[in-house]
C-alpha positions, -999 to 999 in steps of 0.1 A, spaced: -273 -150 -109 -288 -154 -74 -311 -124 -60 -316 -118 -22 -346 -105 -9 -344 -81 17 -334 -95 48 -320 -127 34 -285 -143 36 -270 -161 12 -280 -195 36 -318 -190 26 -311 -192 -11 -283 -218 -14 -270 -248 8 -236 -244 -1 -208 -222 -19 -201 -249 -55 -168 -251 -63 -145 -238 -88 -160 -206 -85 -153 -168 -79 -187 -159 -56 -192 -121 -64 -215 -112 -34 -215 -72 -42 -235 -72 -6 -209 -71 18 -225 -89 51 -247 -110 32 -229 -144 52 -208 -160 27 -181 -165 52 -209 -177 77 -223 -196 55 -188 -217 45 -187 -220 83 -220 -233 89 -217 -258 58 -210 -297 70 -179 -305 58 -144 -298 62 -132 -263 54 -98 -238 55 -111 -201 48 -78 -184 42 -88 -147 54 -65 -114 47 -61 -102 82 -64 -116 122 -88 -96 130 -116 -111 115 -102 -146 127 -104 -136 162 -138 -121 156 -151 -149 143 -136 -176 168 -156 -152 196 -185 -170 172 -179 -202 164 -166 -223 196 -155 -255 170 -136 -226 146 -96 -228 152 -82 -200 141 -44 -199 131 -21 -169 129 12 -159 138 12 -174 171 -7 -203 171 22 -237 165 14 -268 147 12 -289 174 -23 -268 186 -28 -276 147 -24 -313 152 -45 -316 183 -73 -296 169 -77 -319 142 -76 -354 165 -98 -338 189 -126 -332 166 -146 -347 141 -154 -318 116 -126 -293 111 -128 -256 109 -102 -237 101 -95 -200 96 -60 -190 86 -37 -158 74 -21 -167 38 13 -166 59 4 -195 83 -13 -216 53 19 -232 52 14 -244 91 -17 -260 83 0 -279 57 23 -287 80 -3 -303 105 -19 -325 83 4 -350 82 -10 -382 74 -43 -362 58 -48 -358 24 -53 -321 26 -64 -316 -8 -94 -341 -7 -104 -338 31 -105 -300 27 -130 -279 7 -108 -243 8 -120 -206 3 -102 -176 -6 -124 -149 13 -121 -117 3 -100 -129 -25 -96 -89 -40 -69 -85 -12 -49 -111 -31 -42 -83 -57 -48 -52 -39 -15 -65 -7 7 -83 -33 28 -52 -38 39 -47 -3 27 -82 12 40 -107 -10 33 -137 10 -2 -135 12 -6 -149 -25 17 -181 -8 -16 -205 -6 -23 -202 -44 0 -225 -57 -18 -253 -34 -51 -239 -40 -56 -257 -74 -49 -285 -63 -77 -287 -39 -105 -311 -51 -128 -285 -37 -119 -248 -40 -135 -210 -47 -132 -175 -41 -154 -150 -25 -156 -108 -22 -184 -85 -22 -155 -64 -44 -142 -91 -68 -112 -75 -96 -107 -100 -122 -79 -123 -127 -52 -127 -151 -38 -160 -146 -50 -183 -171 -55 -211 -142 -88 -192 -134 -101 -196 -171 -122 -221 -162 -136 -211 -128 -173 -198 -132 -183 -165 -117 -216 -166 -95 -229 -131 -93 -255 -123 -60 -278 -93 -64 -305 -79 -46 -342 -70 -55 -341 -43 -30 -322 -9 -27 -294 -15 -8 -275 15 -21 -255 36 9 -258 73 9 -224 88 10 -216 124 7 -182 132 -11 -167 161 -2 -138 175 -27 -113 198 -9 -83 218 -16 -75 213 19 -78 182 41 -73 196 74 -101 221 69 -127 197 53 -116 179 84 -129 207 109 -159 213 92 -165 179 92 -159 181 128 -175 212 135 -213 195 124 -207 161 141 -201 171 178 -228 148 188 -224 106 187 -190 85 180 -172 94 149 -149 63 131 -121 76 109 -105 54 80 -73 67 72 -45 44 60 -12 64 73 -8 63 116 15 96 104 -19 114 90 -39 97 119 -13 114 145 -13 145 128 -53 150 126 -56 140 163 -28 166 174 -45 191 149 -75 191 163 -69 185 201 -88 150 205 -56 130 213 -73 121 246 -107 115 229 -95 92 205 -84 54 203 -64 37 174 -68 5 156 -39 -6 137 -17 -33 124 14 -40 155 44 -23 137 18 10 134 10 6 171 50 3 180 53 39 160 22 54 177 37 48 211 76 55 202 77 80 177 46 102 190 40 90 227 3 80 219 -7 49 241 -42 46 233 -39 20 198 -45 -19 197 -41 -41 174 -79 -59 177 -110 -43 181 -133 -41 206 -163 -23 213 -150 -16 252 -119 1 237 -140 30 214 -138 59 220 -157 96 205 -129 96 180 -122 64 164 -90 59 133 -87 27 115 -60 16 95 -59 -8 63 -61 -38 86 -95 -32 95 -110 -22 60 -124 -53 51 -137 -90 62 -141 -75 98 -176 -71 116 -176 -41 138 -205 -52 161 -221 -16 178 -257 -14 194 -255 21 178 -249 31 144 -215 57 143 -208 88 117 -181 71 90 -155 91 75 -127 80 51 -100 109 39 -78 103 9 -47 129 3 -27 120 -23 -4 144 -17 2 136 21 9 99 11 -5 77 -17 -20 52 7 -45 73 18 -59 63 -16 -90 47 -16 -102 21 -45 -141 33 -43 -153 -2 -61 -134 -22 -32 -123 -2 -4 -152 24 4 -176 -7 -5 -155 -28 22 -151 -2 49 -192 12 47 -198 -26 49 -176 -33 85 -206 -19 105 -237 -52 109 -257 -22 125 -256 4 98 -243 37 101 -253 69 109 -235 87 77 -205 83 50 -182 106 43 -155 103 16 -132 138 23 -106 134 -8 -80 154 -23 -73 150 -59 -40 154 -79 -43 171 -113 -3 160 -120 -11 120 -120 0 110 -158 -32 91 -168 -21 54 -185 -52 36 -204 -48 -6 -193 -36 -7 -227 -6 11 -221 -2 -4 -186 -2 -38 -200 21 -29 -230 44 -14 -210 45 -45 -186 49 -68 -216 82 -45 -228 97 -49 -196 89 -88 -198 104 -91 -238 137 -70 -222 139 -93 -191 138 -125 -214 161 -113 -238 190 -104 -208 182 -140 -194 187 -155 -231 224 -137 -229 227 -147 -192 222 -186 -204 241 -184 -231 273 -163 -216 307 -181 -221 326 -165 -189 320 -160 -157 324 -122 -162 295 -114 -184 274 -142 -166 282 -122 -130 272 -87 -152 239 -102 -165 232 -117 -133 232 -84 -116 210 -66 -143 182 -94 -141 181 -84 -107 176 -49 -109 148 -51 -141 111 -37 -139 100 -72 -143 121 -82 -115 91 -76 -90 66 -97 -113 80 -126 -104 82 -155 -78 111 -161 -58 120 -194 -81 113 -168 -109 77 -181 -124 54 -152 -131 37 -139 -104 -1 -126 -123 -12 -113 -88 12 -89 -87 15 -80 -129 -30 -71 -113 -20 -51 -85 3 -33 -109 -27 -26 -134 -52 -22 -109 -29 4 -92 -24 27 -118 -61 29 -125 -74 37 -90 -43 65 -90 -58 78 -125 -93 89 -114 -77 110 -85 -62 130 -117 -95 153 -114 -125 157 -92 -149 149 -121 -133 108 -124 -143 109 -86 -180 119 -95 -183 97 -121 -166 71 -105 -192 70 -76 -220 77 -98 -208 46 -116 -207 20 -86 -235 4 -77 -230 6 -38 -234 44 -36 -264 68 -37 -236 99 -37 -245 134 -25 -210 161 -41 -199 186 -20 -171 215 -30 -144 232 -16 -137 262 -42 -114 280 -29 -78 278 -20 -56 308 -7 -28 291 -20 -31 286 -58 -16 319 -72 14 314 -49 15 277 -63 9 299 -100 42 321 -92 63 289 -82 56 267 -117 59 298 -141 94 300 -130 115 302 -163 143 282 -149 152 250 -126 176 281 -103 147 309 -106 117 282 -96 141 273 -66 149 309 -61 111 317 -63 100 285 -35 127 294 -12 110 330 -9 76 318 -5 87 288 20 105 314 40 73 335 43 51 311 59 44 320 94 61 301 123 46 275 140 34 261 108 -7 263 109 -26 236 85 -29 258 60 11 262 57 15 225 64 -7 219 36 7 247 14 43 231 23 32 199 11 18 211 -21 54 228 -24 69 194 -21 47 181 -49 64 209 -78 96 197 -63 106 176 -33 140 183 -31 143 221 -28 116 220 3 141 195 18 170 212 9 151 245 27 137 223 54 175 212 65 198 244 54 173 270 56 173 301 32 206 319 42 226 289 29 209 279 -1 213 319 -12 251 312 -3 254 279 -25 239 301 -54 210 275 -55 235 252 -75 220 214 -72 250 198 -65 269 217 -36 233 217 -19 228 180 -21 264 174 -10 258 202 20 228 182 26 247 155 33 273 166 52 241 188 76 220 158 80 233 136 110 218 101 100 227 72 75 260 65 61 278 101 48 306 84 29 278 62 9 252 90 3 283 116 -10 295 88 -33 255 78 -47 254 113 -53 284 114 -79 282 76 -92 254 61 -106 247 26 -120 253 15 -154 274 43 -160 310 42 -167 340 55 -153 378 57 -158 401 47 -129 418 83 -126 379 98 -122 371 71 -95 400 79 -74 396 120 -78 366 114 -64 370 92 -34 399 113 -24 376 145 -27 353 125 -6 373 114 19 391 147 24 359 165 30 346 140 61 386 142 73 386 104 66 422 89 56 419 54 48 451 32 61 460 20 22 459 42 -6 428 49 -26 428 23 -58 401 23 -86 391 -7 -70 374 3 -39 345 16 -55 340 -25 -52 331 -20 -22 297 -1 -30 288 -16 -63 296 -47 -82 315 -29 -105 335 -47 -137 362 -38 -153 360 -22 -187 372 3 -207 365 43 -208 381 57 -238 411 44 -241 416 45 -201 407 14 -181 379 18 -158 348 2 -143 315 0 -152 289 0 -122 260 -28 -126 245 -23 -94 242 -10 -55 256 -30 -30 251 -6 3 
């Protein structure tokens, strides 16, 4: 254990960062990153995100920072031109750096840090290159791991890494009010309402929400965006907003500020002044708003080397979340991995190229699929993000995990505040008593239909917990509107295929046939044909040859078998 005094960096108490060890700093901005860059000797910090490379570089004039666009070659000449090498890399140009040391034996000239080493579990899931470095990071003679927000590893290669913990004498606890609501949009303009004074900085992780609360609201021209590029690309193309960058700077800010996931952690936000924060989480407007209060709130009330003003969590919680304890998480992961082995054992073994091809295509398309590497070793960063997942998605089951969640951290001096009241709930009430699947759609379509026109944020918000009891009759509302779903007689599957045939995007043929064939289902040649021929006849398509059995081949890999005593095929998986 090493305690700070206040004031102190982690440079007054210790010379260096030892190796083979996870440095839990629990103090975000207490320098451990600073530190490793200060240290005499040879260093790659692999970091989560550019930003905090660029900001950093703007520090250090001997620092090379490598990304995206930085080539080998500016690699290579780095390294001849100086004497001590700094180096600050993404996970995804790790790789380059390799690359460049040519003739350097990486593992011994380099001491390398994981910062912020918590992202390597909490990105796997949609960023599965940025856990690329970790097969080369054992083999470094000198190596460890640092995060103010540590979440504890699985793979047994970490058994023997020590875990240096860095407290504090002092309170360094942030006041944060958290503010429960039954409607984000109006927690929102009270929030608003009592902060017209000073710059406000928004963290919301969906550009979609972001657009929608600046439109709301009327700040549009008040307001500047900070997000990753493909978020910037959306901004200006899909809603004609200009005013987002991909790196921060202190020139660009504006009264309203929004930042995105890419600027939640490892990133100093250097203002003379000290800005109102406010993170929103609606799980029911889109599960990344979701914030992990042990790692993400710590992280994001930690981006500002000023201080802040005030913290503000405005959250939503979602009393249909199916609770799993890590027990059940981690059986359930090791039943997937028992069925996975088992269907490679017959895969090995299989005597013909038939049933090889058909166990092929299962492995493939197996829960335990995503748990591994791309040459099929097991993947433990991304069996974490699973657990870790499902946990920070439990305690928005109810607003009392939330309380005791922040009562529990160690960060947070919380203050609760309560939005009772919702004018929705007994409409919500009417919809789930339904006594049917027809009479719960019959009962939506009635209340959707008598929401007033433009849509306010209430009835955006209403609509949205619609969506929640059932996504596709909104959608089928949404794109046929009441008249036509009355005319259908609210059956499911004349209004998914008049869906279909309404909605002018995709591939009709494809979606019309997903919707009557599904995969590892069987089904005899006379049924395959009926149905392409339906199919066809309804888009007026007339294929040149006549319709065989065989053409479903061309949207699954399908093998033959039999159905009954009719020959058929059986679908294994998707191919468009």
């Amino acid at each position: 254990m090493i305690t700070l005094h206040k004031g102190q960096y982690l440079s007054d108490v210790m010379s260096e960062i030892p190796s083979n060890c996870i440095l839990s700093k629990r103090i975000p901005g207490c320098g451990a990153t600073t530190l490793e860059l200060e240290t005499q000797r040879n260093s790659i910090i692999v970091v989560p995100n550019v930003p905090v490379i660029k900001s950093k570089c703007g520090k250090y004039s001997n620092l090379l920072g490598v990304y995206e666009d930085v080539t080998t070659d500016k690699i290579r000449n780095y390294l001849t031109n100086n004497r001590l090498h700094k180096i600050m890399t993404t996970p995804e140009s790790f790789g380059k750096v390799k690359t460049a040391c040519n003739g350097i034996d990486i593992y011994n000239h380099f001491f390398l840090l994981m910062d912020e080493c918590h992202q390597l579990i909490k990105d796997v899931d949609y960023r599965t290159d940025i856990v690329l470095p970790m097969n080369d990071f054992f083999r470094f003679k000198g190596k460890a791991l640092v995060s103010a927000t540590p979440i504890g590893f699985s793979d047994p290669r970490f058994k023997e890494f020590e875990t240096v913990e860095v407290s504090a004498d002092y309170d360094y606890r942030q006041e944060i009010t958290a503010t429960h609501t039954y409607n984000t949009n109006k927690a929102i303009s009270e929030y608003l309402e009592k902060h017209k004074e000073g710059t406000v900085c928004f963290f919301v992780n969906s550009v979609a929400m972001i657009h929608s609360i600046m439109k709301q609201f009327d700040i549009l021209e008040d307001s500047t965006v900070y997000c990753a590029p493909k978020s910037r690309l959306k901004l200006k193309n899909e809603y004609s907003f200009d005013n987002a960058y991909n790196d921060w700077s202190a020139d660009t800010m504006k009264k309203y500020n929004f930042f995105t996931g890419r600027f939640f952690t490892a990133f100093d936000l250097d203002l003379p002044y000290q800005p109102d924060l406010v993170m929103v989480t609606d799980p029911y407007i889109s599960e990344y708003t979701i914030l992990d209060i042990d790692t993400d709130c710590i992280q994001i009330c930690g981006r500002f080397r000023n201080g802040i003003k005030s913290a503000t969590h405005i959250y939503r919680v979602n009393p249909q979340i199916i609770t799993k304890g890590r027990e059940q998480i981690e059986w359930e992961i090791s039943a997937h991995e028992f069925a996975y082995n088992t269907i490679q054992t017959l895969y090995n073994s299989a005597d013909n190229r038939e049933s090889r091809f058909a166990f092929g295509a299962v492995l493939e398309t197996m829960p335990f699929r995503k748990f591994l590497y791309s040459d099929f070793t097991k993947n433990w960063f991304a069996i974490d993000n699973e657990i870790n997942s499902v946990l920070v998605n439990n305690r928005y089951q109810s607003r009392q995990e939330i309380m005791n969640w922040y009562n529990d951290c160690h960060f947070f001096n919380p203050t609760f505040e309560n939005d009772e009241y919702n004018e929705n709930d007994e409409k919500l009430k009417i919809a789930k008593a339904a006594r049917s699947v027809k009479d719960k759609h019959r009962k939506m379509v009635q209340l959707l239909s008598e929401m007033e026109t433009p849509y306010s944020e209430y009835a955006l918000d209403f609509i949205n917990d619609m969506r929640k009891i059932d996504p596709f009759i909104v959608e089928a509302f949404e794109t046929l509107g009441k008249e036509r779903i009355e005319e259908l007689n609210y059956i499911d599957r004349k209004i998914r295929e008049e869906m279909i045939l309404t909605q002018r995007k995709g591939n009709k043929v494809i979606k019309l046939i997903k919707n009557i064939f599904k995969v590892g289902n069987r089904y005899s040649n006379e049924k395959i044909v009926n149905e392409l021929t339906r199919i066809f006849e309804m888009l007026n398509i007339h294929p040149e040859e006549n319709i065989e059995p065989k053409l479903i081949s061309l949207y699954y890999q399908a093998i033959p078998c039999w159905v009954g005593k009719k020959r058929g095929y059986q679908l294994i998986s998707e191919i468009v």
